[in-house]
C-alpha positions as CSV (number, residue, x, y, z in Angstrom):
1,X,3.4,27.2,-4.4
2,X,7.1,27.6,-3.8
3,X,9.7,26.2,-6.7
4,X,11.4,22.5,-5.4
5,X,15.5,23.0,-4.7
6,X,18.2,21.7,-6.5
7,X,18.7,19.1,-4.4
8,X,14.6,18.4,-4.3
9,X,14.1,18.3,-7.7
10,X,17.1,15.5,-7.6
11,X,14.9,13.1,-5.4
12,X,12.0,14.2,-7.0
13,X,13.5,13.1,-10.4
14,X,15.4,10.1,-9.2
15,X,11.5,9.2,-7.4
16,X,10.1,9.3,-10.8
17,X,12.7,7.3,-12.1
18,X,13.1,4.6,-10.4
19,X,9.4,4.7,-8.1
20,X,9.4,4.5,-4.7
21,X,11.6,3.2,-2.4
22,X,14.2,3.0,0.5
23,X,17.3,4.8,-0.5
24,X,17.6,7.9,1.6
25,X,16.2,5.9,4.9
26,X,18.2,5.8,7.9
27,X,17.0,3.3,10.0
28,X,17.9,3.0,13.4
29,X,16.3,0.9,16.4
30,X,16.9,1.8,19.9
31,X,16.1,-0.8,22.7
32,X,14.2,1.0,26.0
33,X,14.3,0.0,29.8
34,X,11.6,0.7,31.6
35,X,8.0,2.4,31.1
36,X,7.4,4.0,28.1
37,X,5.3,6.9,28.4
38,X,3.7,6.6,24.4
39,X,1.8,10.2,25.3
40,X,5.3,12.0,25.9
41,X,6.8,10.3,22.8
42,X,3.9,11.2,20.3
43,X,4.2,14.7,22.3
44,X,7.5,15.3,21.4
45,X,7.5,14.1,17.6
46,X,4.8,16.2,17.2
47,X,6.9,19.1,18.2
48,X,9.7,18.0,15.8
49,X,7.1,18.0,13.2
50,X,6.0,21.3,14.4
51,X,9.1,22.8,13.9
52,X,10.6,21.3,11.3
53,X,9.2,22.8,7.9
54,X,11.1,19.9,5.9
55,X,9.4,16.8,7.4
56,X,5.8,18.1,6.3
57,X,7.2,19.3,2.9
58,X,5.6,17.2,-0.1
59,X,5.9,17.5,-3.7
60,X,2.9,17.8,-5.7
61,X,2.9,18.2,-9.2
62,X,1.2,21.9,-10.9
63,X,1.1,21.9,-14.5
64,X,3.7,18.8,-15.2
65,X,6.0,20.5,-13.0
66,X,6.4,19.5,-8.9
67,X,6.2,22.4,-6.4
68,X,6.7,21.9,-2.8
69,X,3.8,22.5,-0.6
70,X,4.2,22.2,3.5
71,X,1.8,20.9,5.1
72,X,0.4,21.9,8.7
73,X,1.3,20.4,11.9
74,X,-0.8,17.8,13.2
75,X,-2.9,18.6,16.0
76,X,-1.8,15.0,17.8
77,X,1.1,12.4,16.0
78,X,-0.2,9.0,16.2
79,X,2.2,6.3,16.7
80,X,1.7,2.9,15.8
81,X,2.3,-0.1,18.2
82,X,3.6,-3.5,16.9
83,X,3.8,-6.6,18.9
84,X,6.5,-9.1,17.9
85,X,8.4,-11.6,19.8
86,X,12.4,-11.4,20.2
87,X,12.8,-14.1,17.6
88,X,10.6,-11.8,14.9
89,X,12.1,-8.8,15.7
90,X,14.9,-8.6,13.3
91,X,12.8,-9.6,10.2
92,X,10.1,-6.9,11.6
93,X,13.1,-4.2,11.4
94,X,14.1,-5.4,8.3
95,X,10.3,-4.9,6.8
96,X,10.1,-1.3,8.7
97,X,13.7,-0.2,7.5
98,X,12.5,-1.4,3.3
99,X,9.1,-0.3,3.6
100,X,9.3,2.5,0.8
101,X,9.6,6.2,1.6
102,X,6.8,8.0,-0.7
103,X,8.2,11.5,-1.3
């Protein structure tokens, strides 16, 4: 297991101080025209995932101390699909945007 950096030990520490939560999000909604094609959209965050080392980094903790471990790429991302009406849809970004991040 590979030592946490300076700066993740800090959310690390600040996580265990203060618990979950909604901090370090940064949400953002984007409004589409047209056909979605969900299979190229799960495609392509898988291959962000893929690449990206950070997003599958997660801090367990060895012997009282955390350590970062990086989990392997998903063979398929999965996205989830949520129904709500124009009237619900700010409350429904609100939930998504406070929904706490767990490091």
């Amino acid at each position: 297991m590979i030592p946490l950096s300076y700066a993740q030990e800090r959310l690390w520490f600040l996580r265990e101080l203060e618990g979950p939560g909604s901090a370090y999000h940064v949400p953002m909604a984007l409004r589409l025209r047209g056909r979605l094609d969900r299979a190229a959209l799960a495609a392509a965050l898988g291959d962000v995932l893929a690449r990206h080392e950070a997003l599958r980094t997660v801090f367990p903790t060895r012997d009282g101390q955390p350590v970062q471990q990086v989990l392997p790429a998903p063979a398929r991302f999965q996205l989830t699909r949520t129904e709500v009406t124009e009237a619900e849809l700010p409350g429904a970004l609100a939930s998504a945007a406070a929904r706490p991040f767990d490091l």
